[in-house]
Every structure is written in C-alpha cells, then in structure tokens.
N, C-alpha and C positions, 0 to 999 in steps of 0.2 A: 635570731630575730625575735625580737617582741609581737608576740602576733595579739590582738583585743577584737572581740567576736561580740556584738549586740547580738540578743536575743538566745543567747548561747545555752540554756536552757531549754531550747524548743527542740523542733523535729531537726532542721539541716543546721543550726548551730552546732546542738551537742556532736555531730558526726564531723561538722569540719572541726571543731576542737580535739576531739578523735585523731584525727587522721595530722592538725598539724604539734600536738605531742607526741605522736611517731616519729614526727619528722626531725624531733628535740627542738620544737621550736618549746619559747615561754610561751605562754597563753593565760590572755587573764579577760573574764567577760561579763555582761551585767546582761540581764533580763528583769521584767515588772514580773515575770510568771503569769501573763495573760492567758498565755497560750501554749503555757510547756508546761512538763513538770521538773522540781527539782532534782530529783533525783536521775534525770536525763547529763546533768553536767558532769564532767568526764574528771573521774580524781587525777590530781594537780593541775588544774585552773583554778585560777586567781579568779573566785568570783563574787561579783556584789548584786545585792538588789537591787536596782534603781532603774528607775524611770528614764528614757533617753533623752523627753521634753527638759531634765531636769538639767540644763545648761552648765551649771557651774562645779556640779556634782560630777557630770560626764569632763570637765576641764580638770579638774583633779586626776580621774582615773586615766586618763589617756597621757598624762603626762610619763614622757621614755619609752614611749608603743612606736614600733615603726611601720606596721601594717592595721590597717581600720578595715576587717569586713562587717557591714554593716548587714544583718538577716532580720534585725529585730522589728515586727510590723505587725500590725492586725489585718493581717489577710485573709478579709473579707471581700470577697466583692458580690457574692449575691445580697450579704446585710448591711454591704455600703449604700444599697438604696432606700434601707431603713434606718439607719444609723449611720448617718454620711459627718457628723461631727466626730463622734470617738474616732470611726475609721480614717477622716482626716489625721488630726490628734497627731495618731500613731504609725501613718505612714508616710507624710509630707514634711508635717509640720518636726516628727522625731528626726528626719532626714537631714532637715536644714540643721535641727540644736545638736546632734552627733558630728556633720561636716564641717560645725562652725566652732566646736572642740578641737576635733583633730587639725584644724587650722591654726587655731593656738596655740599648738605644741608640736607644730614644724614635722606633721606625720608626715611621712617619703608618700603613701599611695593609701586610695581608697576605694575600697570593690564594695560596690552595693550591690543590694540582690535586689532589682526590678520584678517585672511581672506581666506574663505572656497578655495579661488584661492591657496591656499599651497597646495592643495592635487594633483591637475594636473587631468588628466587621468588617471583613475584606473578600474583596473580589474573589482574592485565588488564594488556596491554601496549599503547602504550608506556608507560612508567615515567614518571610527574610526580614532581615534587620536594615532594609533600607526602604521598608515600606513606610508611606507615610503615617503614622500614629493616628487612629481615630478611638482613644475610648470611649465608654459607651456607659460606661456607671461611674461613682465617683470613687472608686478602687482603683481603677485604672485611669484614672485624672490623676488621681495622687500620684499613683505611682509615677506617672508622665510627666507631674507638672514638678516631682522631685529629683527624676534626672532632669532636666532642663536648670533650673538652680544649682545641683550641684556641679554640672558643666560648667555653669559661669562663676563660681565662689573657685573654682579648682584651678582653674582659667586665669580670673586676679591673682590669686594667692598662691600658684606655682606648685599644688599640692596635685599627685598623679591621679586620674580616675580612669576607674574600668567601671562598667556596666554590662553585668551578667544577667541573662534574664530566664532564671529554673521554670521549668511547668511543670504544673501536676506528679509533685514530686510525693511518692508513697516510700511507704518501710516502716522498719521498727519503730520507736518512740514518736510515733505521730500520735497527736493529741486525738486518739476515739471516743471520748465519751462531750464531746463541743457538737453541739445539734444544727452548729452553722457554717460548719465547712469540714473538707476533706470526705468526701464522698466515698470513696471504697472503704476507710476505716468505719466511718457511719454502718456501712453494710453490714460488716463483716461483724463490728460488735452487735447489731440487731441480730442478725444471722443465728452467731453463737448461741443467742437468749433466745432460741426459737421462733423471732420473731421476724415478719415479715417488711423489705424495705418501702420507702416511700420513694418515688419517680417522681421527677417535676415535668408534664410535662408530656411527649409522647415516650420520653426516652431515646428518640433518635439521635439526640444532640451526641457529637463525636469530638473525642477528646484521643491525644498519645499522653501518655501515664507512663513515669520515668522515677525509676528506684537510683533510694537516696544513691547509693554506692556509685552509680554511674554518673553523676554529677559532682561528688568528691573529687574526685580526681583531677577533673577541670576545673574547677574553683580554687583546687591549691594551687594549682599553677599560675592564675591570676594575681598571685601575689607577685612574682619572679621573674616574666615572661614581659620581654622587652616591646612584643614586639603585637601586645592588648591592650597598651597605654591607650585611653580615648575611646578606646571602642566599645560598639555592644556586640555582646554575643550570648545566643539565645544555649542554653544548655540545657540536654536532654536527647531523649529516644526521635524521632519519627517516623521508623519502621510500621509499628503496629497503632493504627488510627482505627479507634474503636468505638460504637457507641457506650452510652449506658447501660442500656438494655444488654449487652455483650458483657459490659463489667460484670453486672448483679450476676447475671447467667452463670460467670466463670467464678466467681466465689461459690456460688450457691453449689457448682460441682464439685470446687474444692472441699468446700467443708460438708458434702453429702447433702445438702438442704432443696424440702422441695418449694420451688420456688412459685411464690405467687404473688407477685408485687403490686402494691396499692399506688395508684396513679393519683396525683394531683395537679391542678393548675400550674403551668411551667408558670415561673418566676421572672418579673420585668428585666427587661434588658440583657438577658441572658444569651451570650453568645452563642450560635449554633454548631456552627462548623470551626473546630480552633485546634491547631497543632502549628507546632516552630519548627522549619527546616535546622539541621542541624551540621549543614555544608561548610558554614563560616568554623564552628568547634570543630571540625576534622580536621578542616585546614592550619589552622590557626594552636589548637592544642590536642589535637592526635586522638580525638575523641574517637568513643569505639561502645556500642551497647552491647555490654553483657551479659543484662540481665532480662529475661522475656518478662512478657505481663505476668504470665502463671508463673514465675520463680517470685517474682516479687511478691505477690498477693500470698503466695504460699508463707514466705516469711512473715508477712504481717498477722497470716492468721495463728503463726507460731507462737509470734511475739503475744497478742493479746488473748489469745487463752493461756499461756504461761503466767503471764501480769493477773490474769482475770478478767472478765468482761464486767463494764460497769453500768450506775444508770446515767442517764445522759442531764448534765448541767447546765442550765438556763443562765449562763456569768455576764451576758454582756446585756445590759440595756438597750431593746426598742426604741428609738426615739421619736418614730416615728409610727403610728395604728393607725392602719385603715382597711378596707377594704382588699388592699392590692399586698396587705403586710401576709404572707404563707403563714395559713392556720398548722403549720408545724412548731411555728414559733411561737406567734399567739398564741396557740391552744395548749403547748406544749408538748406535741403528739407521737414525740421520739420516747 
C-alpha cells in the first residue's frame, strides 16, 4: 500500500512513518516544518516540503497514495486564543485543502488525527466519543468544525473516513524547545538547564498523558480495520489522570531536580478536568497501555539530553496583545 502522512516531520508523523515502513508499506509525506524537525523523517519516505493549504501541490503528491493519514496541524490550543487565524490556517482550513486532494485522486480512506480539545467542558470525565462536542477555544473549533466537513466531503465523494482523536501524546522527537505547547517537554528542557518551570495557574488542572508508542499501534490499524470506517475513536492511556503539579513533581524526580516552580496566571479558556475514555480503542482495536507516565517521561528525558537541551524559539506570531496575552510569550520568559 501507498501510505502519505501530513506532517510526517513532527512528533506522531515521523513514528507512524516508523512503524508503517516496518510494515513494508511505501510511505511518502510532506510537512511546512512548523512544528517538527527534519531530521525526525524516517529514511525511505518520500518526502516534500510543502504546505497542506497549498491545494494543487498537495493534488500532485497524492496522486497513486491509497491511504491519507492526515497529523499535519498547528496544535495550539492555548495560542489559539492569541493567534486564532494561523491556528485556523493550519488546522481547518489544511483539513479541508488535504481532503479535497485526496478526493481528486480516488484515495480508498482518510484517518485524520482530531483533538481531545473537541470535547470542551464536560460534566463527567472521561470523555466518550458520543458526547456532545462543546469546544471552548478556537483549537478545538477547528478541530470540530474539520471533522464535520470532512464527514460530509467523504460522505458526497465516497472516500472512507476514520476520526482518531490522540491526547496529550509525549516521547521522543517532540518539538521541546516551542515555548507554546507540549508541557512536559517544556519541563523537562527547563529542568535540564537548571531552570525552574512556569505553572499556569494553581496547577491542579488534570490531564492522562499517553506515549507516542501506545498510540502507534492503533493508528496503524485504522488504515485496514473494516470495522472504524466513520467512526471516532479517542486513543490513548486513561489509567493514570494526573495533575500538573504531579507532572513537574515526577520529572523533577526523574531528572534529580529540586523543584520550585513559578506559578502564573492560568490561561483563558483552558480546560480543567480533561482525559478520553479509552473503552471504544479496547473494543474496537485491542488497545492495551504499556507504557506508565514514569517510562515515558523517562524516555523523553533520554531523548533530549542525548539531542541537547535548547533555548526556547519565539516562531509563531502573537496576533493578538493584550492584557490576557501570558507574559511567557510576551515577555518571552522561557
């Protein structure tokens, strides 16, 4: 099979590239490099630079691909409330110009990867996948408002959709040195450099945190599996629901660090209580977690002192300053 991976560049592209040239699948994939680095692409993919907005470019590459998983995104959602047009851009708008490619060139099936940010604030946690969607920033709008289009572009034009929807997914080649997301990388590269984290927040806010590797496995089967056509399915851990405060904690022991973390203004919109049952993936694709919070974090703290620890990159545009913009970003204070 021809498999083509957006974003394949990043943190869970390059590892499902990974995992489906094991499988001897082809594999050929394009990323902007927002948000990854290059040297994360896995040798023998077929891969280009480009843009996914870039409509006619992306009709080229896709042409003889029989599977589309689509990971490529700016997934932001706490600076989708400062930067709600890029974050559109590159997670709605790339959605519809990648689905509206693979349309054109008579793809068999399309696995997008959504975002646990669809479910908003809810009554009861964990989040099942037939809860009704209320996002709450405009990260999780996009996300929401692009599986809705691509159910109905999939729907006219006979092409298969799955909707997978990873959380707070950690490991190796995650982007650490982006000062606007992925929270335990942010740590852990502070950490390393003796430096102390920033908390938005009381730090109560509770999250399940799910390494890459245990989400591989079920995402490759989304290409094959007769029986995910239409569906969503939330993938990931829900075993261990933890706050922040318990994150930092359990890095800061890993890596020996004494810990004294600098507390700021929690960030608008910011969801409190968030984790994804993971009943429908047991059922449906024999899912199984592997791997504990402390293996994981172990790994990543492998991975970026091996790499190096870096300083942290200011790359995406504020579009928005005021007041309510976190003097992390403003100020620059990673």
């Amino acid at each position: 099979m021809h498999i083509f991976i957006t974003g394949v560049a990043g943190f869970l592209g390059s590892h499902l590239a990974d995992a489906m040239l094991a499988e001897g699948h082809k594999v050929s994939g394009c990323d902007d490099l927002i948000g990854g680095y290059q040297d994360n692409v896995p040798e023998g993919v077929d891969f280009h630079q480009v843009d996914c907005n870039e409509l006619e470019k992306m009709r080229g590459l896709l042409r003889g691909v029989d599977i589309v998983y689509h990971t490529a995104c700016t997934a932001y959602e706490g600076l989708s409330v400062f930067s709600p047009k890029l974050v559109a851009e590159n997670t709605y708008l790339n959605s519809v110009s990648t689905a509206s490619a693979a349309i054109m060139n008579h793809v068999k099936r399309f696995v997008t990867c959504s975002s646990m940010a669809r479910y908003g604030t809810q009554e009861i946690v964990p989040f099942t996948e037939d809860m009704n969607c209320k996002p709450q920033d405009p990260y999780g709008i996009s996300k929401f408002s692009a599986e809705n289009v691509l159910r109905n572009l999939c729907e006219v034009h006979g092409m298969e959709l799955v909707i997978a929807v990873p959380h707070n997914i950690i490991g190796p080649r995650q982007k650490y040195d982006d000062p606007f997301r992925n929270v335990a990388s942010i740590m852990i590269n502070l950490m390393l450099q003796g430096r102390q984290p920033i908390i938005y927040g009381d730090g109560e806010q509770k999250r399940c945190f799910s390494f890459v590797q245990d989400d591989i496995d079920c995402l490759v089967k989304l290409a094959f599996q007769d029986n995910v056509v239409g569906e969503v399915i939330n993938i990931g851990p829900d075993e261990e629901f933890v706050t922040i405060n318990h994150l930092a904690e359990t890095i800061a022991k890993l890596i020996g660090f004494r810990l004294e973390p600098v507390y700021m203004p929690g960030r608008p919109q910011e969801v409190r209580l968030a984790t994804c049952s993971a009943d429908k993936a047991r059922r449906l694709l024999g899912y199984e977690t592997k791997y504990t919070l402390e293996q994981g974090l172990n790994e990543m703290i492998g991975y970026i002192r091996k790499r190096g620890t870096k300083p942290f990159t200011y790359h995406l545009p504020l579009e928005i300053m005021n007041e309510k913009t976190p003097k992390t970003w403003s100020e620059q204070l990673f």
